[in-house]
C-alpha positions as CSV (number, residue, x, y, z in Angstrom):
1,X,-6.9,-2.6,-34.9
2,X,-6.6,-0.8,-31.7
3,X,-9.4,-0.3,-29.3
4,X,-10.6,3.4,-28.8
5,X,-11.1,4.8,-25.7
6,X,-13.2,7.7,-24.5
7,X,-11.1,10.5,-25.7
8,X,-13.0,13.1,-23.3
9,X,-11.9,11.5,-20.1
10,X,-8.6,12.4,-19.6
11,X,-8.2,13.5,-16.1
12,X,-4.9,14.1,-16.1
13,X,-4.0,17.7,-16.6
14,X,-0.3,18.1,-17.3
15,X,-0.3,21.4,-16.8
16,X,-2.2,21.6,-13.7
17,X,0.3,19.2,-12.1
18,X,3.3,21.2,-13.4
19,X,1.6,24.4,-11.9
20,X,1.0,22.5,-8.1
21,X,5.1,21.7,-8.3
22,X,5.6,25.3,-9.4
23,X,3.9,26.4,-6.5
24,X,5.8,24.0,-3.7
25,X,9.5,25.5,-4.8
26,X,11.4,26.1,-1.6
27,X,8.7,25.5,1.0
28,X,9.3,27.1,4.2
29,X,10.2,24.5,7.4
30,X,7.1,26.0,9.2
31,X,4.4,24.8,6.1
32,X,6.0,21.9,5.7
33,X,5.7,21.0,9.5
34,X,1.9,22.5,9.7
35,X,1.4,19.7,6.4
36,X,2.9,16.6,8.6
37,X,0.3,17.7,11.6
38,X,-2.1,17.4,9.3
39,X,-1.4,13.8,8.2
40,X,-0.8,12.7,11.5
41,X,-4.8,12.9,11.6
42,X,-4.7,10.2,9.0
43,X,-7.3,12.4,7.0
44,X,-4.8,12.7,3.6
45,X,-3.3,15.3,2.0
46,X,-4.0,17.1,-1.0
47,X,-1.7,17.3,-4.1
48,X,-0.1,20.5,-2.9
49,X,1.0,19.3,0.4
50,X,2.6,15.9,-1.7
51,X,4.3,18.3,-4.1
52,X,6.0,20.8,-0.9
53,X,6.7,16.9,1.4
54,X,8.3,16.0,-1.8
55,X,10.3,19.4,-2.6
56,X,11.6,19.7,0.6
57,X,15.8,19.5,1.1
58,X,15.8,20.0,4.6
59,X,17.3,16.8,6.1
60,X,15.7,17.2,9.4
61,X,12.5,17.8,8.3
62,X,12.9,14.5,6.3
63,X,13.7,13.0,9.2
64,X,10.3,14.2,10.6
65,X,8.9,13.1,7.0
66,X,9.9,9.3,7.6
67,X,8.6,10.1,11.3
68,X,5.2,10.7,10.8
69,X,5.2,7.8,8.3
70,X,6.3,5.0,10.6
71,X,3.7,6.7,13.0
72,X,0.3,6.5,10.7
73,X,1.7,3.2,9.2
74,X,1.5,2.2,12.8
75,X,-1.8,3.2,13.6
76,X,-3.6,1.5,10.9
77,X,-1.8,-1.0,10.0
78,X,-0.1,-2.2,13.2
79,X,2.4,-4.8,12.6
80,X,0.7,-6.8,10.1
81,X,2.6,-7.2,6.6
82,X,0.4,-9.3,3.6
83,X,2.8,-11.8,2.2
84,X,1.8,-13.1,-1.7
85,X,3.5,-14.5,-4.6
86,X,3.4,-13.5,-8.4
87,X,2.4,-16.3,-10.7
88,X,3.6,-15.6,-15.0
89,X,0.6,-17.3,-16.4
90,X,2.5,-16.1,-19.9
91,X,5.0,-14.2,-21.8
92,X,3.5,-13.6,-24.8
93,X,2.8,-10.2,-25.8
94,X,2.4,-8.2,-29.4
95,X,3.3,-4.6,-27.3
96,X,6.4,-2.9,-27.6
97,X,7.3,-1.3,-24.4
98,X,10.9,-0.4,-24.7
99,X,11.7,-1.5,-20.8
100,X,10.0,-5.0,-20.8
101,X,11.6,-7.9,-21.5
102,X,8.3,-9.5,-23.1
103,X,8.8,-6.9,-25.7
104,X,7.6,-8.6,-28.8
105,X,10.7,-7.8,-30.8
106,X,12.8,-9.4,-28.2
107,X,13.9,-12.2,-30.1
108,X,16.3,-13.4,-27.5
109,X,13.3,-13.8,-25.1
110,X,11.5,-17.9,-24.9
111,X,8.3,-17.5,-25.4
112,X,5.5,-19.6,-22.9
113,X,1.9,-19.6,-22.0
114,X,1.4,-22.1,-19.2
115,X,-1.2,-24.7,-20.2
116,X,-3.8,-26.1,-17.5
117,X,-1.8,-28.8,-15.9
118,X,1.5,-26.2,-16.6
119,X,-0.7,-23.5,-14.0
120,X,-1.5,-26.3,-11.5
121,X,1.8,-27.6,-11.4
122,X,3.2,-24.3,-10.5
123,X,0.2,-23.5,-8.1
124,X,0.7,-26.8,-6.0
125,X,4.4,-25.9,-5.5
126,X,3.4,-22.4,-4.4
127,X,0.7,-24.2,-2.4
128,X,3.3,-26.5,-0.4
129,X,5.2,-23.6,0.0
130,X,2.8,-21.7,2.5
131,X,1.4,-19.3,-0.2
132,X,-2.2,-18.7,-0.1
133,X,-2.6,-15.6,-2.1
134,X,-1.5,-15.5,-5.9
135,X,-1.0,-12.7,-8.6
136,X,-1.5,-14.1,-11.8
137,X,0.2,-11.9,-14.7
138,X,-0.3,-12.3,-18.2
139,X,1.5,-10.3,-21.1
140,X,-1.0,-9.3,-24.1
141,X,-2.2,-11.5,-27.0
142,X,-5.4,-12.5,-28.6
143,X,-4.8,-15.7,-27.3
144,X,-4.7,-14.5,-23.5
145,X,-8.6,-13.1,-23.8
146,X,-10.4,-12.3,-20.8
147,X,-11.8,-16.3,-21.7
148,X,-8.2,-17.7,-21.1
149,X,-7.8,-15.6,-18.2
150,X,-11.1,-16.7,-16.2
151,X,-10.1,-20.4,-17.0
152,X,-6.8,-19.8,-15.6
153,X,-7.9,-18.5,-12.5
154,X,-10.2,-21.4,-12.1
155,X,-7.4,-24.0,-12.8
156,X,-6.0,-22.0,-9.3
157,X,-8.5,-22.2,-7.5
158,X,-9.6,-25.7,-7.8
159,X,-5.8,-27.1,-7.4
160,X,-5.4,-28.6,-4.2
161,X,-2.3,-28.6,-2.1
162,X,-0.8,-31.2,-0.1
163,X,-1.3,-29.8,3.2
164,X,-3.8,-27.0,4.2
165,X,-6.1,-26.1,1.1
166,X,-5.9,-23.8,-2.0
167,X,-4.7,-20.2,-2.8
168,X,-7.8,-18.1,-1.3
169,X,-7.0,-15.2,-3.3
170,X,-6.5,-14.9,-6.7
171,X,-5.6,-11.2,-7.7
172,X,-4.7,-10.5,-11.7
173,X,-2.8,-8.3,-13.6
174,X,-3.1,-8.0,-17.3
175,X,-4.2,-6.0,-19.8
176,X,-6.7,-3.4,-19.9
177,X,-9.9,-5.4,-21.3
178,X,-14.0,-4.1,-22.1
179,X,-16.6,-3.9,-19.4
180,X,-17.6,-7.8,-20.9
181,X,-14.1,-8.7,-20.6
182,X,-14.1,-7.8,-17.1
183,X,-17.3,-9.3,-15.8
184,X,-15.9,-12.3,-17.0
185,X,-12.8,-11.7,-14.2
186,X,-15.6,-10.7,-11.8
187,X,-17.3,-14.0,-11.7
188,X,-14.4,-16.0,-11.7
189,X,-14.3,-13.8,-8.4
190,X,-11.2,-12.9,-8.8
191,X,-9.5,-10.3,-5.6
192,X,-7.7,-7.2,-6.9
193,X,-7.2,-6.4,-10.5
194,X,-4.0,-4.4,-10.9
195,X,-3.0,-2.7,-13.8
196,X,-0.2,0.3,-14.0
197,X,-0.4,3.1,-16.2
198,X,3.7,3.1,-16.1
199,X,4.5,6.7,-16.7
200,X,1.6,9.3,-16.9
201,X,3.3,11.7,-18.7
202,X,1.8,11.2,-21.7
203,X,4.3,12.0,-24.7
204,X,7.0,10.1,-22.5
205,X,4.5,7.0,-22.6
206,X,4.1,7.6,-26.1
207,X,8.0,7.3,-26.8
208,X,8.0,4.3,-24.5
209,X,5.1,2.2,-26.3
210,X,6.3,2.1,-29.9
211,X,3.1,-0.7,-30.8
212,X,0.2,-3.0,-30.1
213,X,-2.8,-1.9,-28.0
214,X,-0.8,-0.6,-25.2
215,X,0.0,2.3,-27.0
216,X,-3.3,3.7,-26.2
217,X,-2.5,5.6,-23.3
218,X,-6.4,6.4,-22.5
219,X,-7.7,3.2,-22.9
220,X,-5.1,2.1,-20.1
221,X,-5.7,5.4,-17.7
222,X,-9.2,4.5,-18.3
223,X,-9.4,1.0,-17.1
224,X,-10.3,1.1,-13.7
225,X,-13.2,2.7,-14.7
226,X,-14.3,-0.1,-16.9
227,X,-13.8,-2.8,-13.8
228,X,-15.4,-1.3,-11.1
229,X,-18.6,-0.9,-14.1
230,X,-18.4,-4.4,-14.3
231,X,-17.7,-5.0,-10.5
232,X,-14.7,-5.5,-9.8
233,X,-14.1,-2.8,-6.7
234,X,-10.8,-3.5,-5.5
235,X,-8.4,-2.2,-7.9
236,X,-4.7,-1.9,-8.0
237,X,-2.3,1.1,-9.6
238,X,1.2,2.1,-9.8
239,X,3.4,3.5,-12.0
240,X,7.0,2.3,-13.0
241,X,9.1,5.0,-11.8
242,X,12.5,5.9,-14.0
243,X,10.1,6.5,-16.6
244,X,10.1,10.7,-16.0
245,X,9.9,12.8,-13.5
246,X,8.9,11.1,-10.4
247,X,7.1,14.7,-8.8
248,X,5.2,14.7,-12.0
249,X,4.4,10.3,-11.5
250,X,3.5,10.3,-8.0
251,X,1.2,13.3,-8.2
252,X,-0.9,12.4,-11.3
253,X,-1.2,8.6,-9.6
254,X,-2.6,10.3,-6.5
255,X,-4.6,12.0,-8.7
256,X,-6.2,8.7,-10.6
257,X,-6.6,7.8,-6.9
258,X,-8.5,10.8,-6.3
259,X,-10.8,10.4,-9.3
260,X,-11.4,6.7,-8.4
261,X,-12.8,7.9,-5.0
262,X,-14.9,10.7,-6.3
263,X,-16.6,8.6,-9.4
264,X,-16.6,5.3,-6.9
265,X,-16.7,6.2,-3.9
266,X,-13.0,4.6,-2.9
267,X,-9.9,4.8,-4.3
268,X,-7.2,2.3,-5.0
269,X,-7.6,-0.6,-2.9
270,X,-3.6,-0.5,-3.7
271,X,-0.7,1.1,-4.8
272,X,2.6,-0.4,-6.4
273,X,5.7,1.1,-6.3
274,X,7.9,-0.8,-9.1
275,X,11.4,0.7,-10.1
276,X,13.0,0.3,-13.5
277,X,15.5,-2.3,-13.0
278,X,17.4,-4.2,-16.0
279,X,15.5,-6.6,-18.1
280,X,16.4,-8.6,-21.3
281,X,16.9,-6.9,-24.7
282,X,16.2,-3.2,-23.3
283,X,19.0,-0.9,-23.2
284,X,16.6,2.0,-21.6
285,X,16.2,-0.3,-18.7
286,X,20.0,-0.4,-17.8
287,X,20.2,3.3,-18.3
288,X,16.7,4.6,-16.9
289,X,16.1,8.3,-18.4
290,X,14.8,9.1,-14.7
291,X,16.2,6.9,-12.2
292,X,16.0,8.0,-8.7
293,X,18.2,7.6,-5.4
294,X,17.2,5.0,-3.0
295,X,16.8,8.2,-1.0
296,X,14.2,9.9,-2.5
297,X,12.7,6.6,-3.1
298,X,12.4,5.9,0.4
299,X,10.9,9.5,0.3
300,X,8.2,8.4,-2.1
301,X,6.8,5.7,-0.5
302,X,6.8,7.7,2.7
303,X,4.8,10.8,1.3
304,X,2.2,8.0,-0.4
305,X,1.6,6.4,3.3
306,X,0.9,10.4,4.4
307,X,-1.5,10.8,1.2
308,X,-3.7,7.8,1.4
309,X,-3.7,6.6,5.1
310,X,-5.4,3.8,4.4
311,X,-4.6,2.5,1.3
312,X,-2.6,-0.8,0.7
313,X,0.8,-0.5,-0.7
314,X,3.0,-2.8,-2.3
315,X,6.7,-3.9,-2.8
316,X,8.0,-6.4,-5.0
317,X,10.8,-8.7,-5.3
318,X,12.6,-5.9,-7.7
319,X,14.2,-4.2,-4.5
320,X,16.8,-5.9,-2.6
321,X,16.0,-7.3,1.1
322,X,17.8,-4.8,2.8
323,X,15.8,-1.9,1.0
324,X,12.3,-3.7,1.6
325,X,12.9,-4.1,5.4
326,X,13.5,-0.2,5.8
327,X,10.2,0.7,3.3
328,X,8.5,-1.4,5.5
329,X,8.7,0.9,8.3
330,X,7.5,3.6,6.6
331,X,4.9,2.5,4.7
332,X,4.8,-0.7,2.6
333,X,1.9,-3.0,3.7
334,X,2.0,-5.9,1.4
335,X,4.9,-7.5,0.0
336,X,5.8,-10.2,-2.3
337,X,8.2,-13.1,-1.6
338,X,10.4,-15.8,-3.0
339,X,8.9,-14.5,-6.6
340,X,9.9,-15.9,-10.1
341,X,9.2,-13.5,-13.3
342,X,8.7,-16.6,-15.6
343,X,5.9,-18.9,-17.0
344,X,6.9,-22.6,-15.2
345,X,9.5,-21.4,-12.9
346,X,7.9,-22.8,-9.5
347,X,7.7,-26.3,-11.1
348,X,10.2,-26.1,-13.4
349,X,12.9,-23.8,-11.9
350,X,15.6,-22.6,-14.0
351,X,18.8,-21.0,-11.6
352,X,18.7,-17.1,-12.7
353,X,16.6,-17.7,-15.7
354,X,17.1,-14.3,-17.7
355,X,15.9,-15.5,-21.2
356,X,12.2,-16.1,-19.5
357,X,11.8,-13.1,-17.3
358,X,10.4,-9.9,-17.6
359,X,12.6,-7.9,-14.8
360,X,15.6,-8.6,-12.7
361,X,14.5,-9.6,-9.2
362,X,16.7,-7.5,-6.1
363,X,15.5,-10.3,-3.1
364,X,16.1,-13.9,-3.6
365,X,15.2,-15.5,-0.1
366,X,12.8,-17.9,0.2
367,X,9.2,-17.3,1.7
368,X,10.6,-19.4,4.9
369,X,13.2,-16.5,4.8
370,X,11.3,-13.6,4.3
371,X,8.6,-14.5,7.1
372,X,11.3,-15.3,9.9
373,X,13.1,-11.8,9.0
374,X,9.5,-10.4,9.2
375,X,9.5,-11.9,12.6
376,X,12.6,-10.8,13.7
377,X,12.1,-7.1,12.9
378,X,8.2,-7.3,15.0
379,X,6.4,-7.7,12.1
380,X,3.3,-10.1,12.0
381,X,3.0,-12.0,8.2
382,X,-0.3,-12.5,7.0
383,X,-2.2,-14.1,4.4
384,X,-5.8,-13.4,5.4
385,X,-8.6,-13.3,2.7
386,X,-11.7,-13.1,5.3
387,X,-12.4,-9.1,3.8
388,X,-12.3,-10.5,0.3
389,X,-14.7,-14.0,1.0
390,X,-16.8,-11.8,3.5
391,X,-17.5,-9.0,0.9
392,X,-15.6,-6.2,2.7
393,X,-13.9,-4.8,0.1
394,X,-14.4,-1.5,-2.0
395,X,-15.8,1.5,-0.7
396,X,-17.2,-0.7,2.2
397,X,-13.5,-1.8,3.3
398,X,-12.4,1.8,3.3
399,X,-15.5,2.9,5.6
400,X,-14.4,0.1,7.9
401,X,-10.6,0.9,7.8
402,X,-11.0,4.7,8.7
403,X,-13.1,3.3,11.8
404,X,-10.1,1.2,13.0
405,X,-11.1,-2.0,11.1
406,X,-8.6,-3.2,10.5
407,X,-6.3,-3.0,13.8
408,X,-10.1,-4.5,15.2
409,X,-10.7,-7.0,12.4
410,X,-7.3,-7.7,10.2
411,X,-4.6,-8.2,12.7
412,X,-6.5,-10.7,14.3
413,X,-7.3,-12.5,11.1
414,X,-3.1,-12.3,11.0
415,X,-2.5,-14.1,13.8
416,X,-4.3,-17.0,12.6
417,X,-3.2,-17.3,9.1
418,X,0.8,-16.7,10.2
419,X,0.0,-19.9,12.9
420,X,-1.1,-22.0,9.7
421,X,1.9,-20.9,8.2
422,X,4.2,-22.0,10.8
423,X,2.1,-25.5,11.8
424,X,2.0,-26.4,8.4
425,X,5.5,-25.4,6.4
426,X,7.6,-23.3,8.7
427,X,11.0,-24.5,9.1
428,X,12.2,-25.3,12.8
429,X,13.6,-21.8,13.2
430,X,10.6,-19.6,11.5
431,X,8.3,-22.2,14.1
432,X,10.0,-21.2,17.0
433,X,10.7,-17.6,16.6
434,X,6.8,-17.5,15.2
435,X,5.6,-19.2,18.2
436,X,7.0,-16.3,20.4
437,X,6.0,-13.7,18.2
438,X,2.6,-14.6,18.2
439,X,2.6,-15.2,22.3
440,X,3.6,-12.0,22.3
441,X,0.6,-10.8,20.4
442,X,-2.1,-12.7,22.7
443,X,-0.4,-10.8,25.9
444,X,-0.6,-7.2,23.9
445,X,-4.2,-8.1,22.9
446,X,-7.2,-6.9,24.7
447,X,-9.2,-9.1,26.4
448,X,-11.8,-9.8,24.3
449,X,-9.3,-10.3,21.4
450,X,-7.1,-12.1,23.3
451,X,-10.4,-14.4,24.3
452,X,-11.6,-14.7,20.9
453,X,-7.8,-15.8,19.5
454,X,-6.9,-18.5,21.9
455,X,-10.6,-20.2,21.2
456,X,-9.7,-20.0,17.1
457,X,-5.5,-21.3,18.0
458,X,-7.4,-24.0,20.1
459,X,-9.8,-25.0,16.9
460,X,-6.8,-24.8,15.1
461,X,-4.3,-27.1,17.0
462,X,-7.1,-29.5,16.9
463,X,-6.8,-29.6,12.5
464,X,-8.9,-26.9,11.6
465,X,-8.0,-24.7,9.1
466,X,-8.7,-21.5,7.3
467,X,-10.4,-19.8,10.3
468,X,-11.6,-16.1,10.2
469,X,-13.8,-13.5,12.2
């Protein structure tokens, strides 16, 4: 029996989006350069300016597109790049989404739901790896109730590693579940819950979800709603682009963000931006109905980072290296690394497993890998937690970011997680390179910072651990 939503709150209007593109046909290089001046504030855009950034086929203007980018990226973010790993709790599932490889007519797909010791296993690997922040992700089943999922989280959080602690943040993504189901998640204090509505055109998510709750395209546009009523204020949405048009996605996903910050007073704490890549037993994922050029992908991202300043944005392991490195620039803020799409695979590796997964994965380097790269282009990896533990999250976070928080607050925090990284599991290389990056950052600091940093890297080199202002 499938749950019913409220059928009154759908605040996507199809034709209303359709009529904002209509309008932004062939925008003239004068509007279009008035619109960047305006983001360059770091005060947003509305969905009119997305839709003309996003119709324009000016190649210079582009180039002034993935300009301003790199420049507000800058200013809020700095440097600093939040580093996590994705952890399958199962693959179970009763949906049929005709793009996922947990679809539950995929036959050819071994089926798994990690049991206690299976989860801390996995999580101690993860742990001795330098990963302090998990996203636990969970197909849907009645066995895999918002009960399971609270006890799973707590089987993460009170596994010990070997060297420096326990994952500090554990953020979820499952199924939509009831206001009850929900506070459960909230007092297992768990960080972020993510969920994406995967195509908000809502005949084309028809066609896409042939059964099982997920058909039930309100109930999932609708879920946010239900966790920050139970409260749970740091919420996570994206959409899985190839789906349908991606003017039409990106537009009515700023749009959920926009009705997020009017009923809650903040939007999205993030935004994924997840391609359609091949997965087992779904032709539609080899051929995607909309797939889009790296191009105007790069173009996406770029135009989101103009839209929602402040906003955390995330990559996955889907895209190659290569691709990640250049979104990074112009306006990814989190990414994941050395990720496995499969219940068991940290403890119990299996060498390109496909029968497990749900997706095919575009960056295989390990974490070691992905921070020294990080390094090496001037970014600064992080795996702070001290909003989340500190209760700065939700519509207090974003009050703080727009005042400079996090440049004040956040990179700092950075500096000291990435030095537990590298005295704790960095390889010699990552060490060294590491060691200079972060000198560099002390001499660029102000003095107060720079003050505050060397007493915490003092505490530090003595054995302390997990330190945070």
């Amino acid at each position: 029996m499938l749950i019913q939503p409220d059928t009154t709150d759908n605040f996507i209007d199809a034709e209303q989006v359709w009529s904002i593109i209509d309008k932004a046909q062939q925008p003239a290089p004068s509007l279009v350069r008035e619109i960047l001046a305006k983001a360059g504030e770091k005060k947003g855009l509305s969905l009119l300016d997305v839709a003309i950034l996003l119709e324009n086929d000016n190649a210079e203007l582009d180039a002034e597109i993935f300009a301003t980018a790199k420049q507000v990226k800058q200013a809020t973010y700095g440097n600093r790049i939040v580093l996590f790993a994705p952890l399958y709790i199962s693959n179970e599932c009763v949906n049929q989404c005709r793009y996922c490889g947990f679809n539950a007519t995929n036959k050819e797909l071994v089926r798994k739901t990690l049991s206690p010791e299976e989860i801390a296993s996995d999580v101690r690997v993860l742990e001795n790896s330098g990963q302090k922040r998990l996203l636990l992700v969970y197909g849907e089943h009645p066995k895999l109730d918002a009960t399971f999922i609270a006890e799973s989280v707590g089987t993460v959080y009170e596994t010990l590693s070997d060297k420096s602690g326990s994952i500090r943040r554990v953020n979820i993504n499952c199924a939509p579940l009831d206001v009850a189901g929900f506070k459960l998640l909230h007092q297992a204090k768990i960080g972020t819950y993510q969920c994406f509505q995967e195509t908000y055109h809502q005949p084309t998510y028809e066609k896409m979800h042939l059964a099982g709750n997920k058909t039930n395209y309100l109930w999932r546009l609708q879920a946010m709603d239900r966790a920050q009523e139970a409260g749970i204020d740091d919420v996570g949405i994206g959409v899985l682009f190839g789906l349908y048009d991606h003017r039409f996605e990106l537009l009515s996903m700023l749009k959920h963000a926009e009705e997020l910050e009017r009923r809650w007073g903040a939007g999205p704490h993030t935004i994924s931006f997840p391609r359609l890549e091949p997965a087992l037993g779904s032709d539609i994922s080899l051929a995607p109905p909309y797939a889009i050029s790296d191009y105007t992908f790069k173009k996406i991202v770029a135009i989101t980072r103009l839209a929602v300043p402040y906003t955390g944005m995330i990559m996955s392991t889907r895209e190659s290296a290569a691709m990640r490195t250049e979104l990074l620039q112009l306006g990814i803020s989190q990414i994941s690394a050395a990720s496995r799409t499969y219940p068991g695979a940290y403890s119990n590796p299996v060498s390109d497993q496909p029968t497990s997964q749900q997706f095919s994965v575009g960056d295989h380097r390990s974490l070691d890998d992905v921070v020294l790269d990080l390094v090496q282009h001037g970014f600064m990896p992080s795996w702070c937690t001290a909003c989340y533990r500190t209760g700065r999250t939700g519509e207090y976070f974003m009050s703080l970011a727009k005042d400079g928080f996090i440049q004040k607050f956040c990179h700092p925090n950075s500096v000291m997680t990435f030095n537990e990284y590298l005295q704790d599991y960095a390889s010699p290389a990552t060490l060294a390179a590491g060691m200079r990056q972060i000198a560099h950052e002390l001499e660029s600091s102000t003095p107060a910072v720079k003050k505050q940093l060397m007493a915490q890297l003092a505490r530090m080199e003595a054995g302390e651990r997990d330190l945070y202002i």
